[in-house]
C-alpha positions in Angstrom: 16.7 -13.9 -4.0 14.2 -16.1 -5.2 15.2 -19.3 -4.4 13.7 -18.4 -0.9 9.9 -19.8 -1.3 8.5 -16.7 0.1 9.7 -14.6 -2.3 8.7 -17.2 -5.6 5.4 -16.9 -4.1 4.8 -13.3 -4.2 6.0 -12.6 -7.4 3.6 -15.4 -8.3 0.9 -13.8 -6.2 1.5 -10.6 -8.3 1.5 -12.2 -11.6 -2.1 -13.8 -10.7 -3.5 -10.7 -9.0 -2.6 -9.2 -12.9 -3.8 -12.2 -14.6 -7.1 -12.1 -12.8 -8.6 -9.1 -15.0 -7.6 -10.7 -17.9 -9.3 -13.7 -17.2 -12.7 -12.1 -15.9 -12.6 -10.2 -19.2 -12.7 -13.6 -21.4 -15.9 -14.8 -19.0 -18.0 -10.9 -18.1 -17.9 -7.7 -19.9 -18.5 -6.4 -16.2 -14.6 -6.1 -16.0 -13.4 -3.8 -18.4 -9.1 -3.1 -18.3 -7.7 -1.5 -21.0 -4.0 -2.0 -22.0 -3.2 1.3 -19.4 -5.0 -0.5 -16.6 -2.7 -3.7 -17.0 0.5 -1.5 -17.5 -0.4 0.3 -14.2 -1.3 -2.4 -12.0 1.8 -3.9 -13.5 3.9 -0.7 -12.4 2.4 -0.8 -8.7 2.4 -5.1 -8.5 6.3 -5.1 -9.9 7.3 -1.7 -7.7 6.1 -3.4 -4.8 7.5 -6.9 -5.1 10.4 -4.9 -5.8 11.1 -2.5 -3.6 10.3 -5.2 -1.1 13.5 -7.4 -2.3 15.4 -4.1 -2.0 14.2 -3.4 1.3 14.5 -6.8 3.3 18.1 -8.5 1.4 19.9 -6.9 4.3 17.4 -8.1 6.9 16.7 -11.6 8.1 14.7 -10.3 11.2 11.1 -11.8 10.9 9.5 -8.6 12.4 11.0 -6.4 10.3 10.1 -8.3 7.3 6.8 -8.5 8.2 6.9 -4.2 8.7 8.0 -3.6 6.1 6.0 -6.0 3.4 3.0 -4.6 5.2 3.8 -0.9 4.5 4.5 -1.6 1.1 1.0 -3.9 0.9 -1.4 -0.9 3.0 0.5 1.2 0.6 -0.2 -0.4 -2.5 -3.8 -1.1 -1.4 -4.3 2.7 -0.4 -3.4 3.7 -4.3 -5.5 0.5 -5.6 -8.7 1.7 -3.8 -8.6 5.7 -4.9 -7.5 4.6 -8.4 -10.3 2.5 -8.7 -12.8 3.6 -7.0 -11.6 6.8 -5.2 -12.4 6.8 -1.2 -13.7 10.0 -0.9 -16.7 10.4 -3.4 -15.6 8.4 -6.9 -12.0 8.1 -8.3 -12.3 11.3 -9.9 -13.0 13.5 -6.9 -10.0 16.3 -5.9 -10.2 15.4 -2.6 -8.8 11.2 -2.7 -5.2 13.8 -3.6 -4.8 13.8 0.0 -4.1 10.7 0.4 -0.9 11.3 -1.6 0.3 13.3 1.2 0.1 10.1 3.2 2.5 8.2 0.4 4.5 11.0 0.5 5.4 10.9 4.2 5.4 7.2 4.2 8.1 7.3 1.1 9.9 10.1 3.1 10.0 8.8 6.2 11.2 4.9 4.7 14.2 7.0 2.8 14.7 9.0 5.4 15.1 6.1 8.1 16.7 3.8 5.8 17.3 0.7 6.9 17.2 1.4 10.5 14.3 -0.5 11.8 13.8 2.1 15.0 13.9 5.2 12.2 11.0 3.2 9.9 8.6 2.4 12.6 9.0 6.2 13.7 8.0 6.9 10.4 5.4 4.5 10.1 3.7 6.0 13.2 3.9 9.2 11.6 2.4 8.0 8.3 -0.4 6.6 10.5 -1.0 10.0 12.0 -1.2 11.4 8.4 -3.5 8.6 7.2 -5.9 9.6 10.3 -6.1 13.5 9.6 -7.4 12.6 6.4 -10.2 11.6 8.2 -10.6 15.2 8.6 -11.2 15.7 4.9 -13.2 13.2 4.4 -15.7 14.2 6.9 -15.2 17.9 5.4 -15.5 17.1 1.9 -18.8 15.2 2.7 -17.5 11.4 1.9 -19.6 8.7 3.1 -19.2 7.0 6.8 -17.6 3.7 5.2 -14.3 5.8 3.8 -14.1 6.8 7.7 -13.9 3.4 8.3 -11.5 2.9 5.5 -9.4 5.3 7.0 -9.5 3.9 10.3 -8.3 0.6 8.6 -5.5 2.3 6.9 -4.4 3.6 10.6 -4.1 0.4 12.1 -2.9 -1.1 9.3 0.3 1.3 9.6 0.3 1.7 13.0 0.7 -2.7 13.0 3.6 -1.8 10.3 5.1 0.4 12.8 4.5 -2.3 15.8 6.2 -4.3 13.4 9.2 -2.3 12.8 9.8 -1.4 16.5 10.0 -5.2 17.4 12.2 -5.7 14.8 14.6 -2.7 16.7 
């Protein structure tokens, strides 16, 4: 699998997105990571990369490729951003545990569809529709107007994943 270029290059990209930290750390006390931090982001970069190798061996189809690496990326970007800094309010507000529901139905709907490129963009469409009604929350718990905008980039960004995935079909 890795002798394709694409793949050496973002397993690289995830080992310098980890190494990143470490090297602000020897330069700023502004970044602060402590051993969990490293062993999380590790968790998420590794899952991702991996889950992406899983997910696309079968499939040679651009399109698909393309759908499915950018599920896996809004995914890993949507649990980045509340871990860090939470969307709704800070990282420690209640209210960010809805977007969990959105991974949820994402992570159903990809098992779910399998590897059926019609099934995934289905569910990608419906994971969009999730990620929008959050919106809901977010206006309800009070959250500033940028996590609305946030939202509405998460949206798109799975609705172009489902796009994606029905080209593919």
């Amino acid at each position: 699998m890795l002798a394709n270029p694409w793949h050496r290059a973002m397993w690289s990209g995830a080992a310098l997105l980890l190494a990143l930290p470490f090297l602000a750390m020897q330069v700023t006390g502004e970044v602060r990571w402590s051993p969990a931090d490293f062993l999380v982001a590790a968790i998420l970069l590794g899952g991702v990369c991996g889950i992406y190798e899983v997910a696309t061996v079968w499939q040679a189809n651009r399109s698909y490729r393309l759908g499915v690496g950018l599920a896996l990326f809004t995914a890993l970007s949507l649990i980045w951003v509340n871990l860090a800094v939470g969307m709704i309010g800070s990282e420690a507000n209640p209210a960010n545990l809805v977007f969990a529901g959105v991974l949820l139905v994402a992570a159903g709907g990809a098992i779910g569809a399998g590897r059926r490129p019609e099934a995934l963009s289905r569910a990608m469409a419906a994971t969009a529709g999730a990620q929008a009604l959050t919106a809901l929350v977010a206006l309800k718990a009070g959250a500033e107007p940028l996590a609305t905008v946030a939202i509405a980039v998460f949206t798109g960004m799975w609705l172009a994943s489902a796009w994606l995935l029905r080209r593919a079909a």
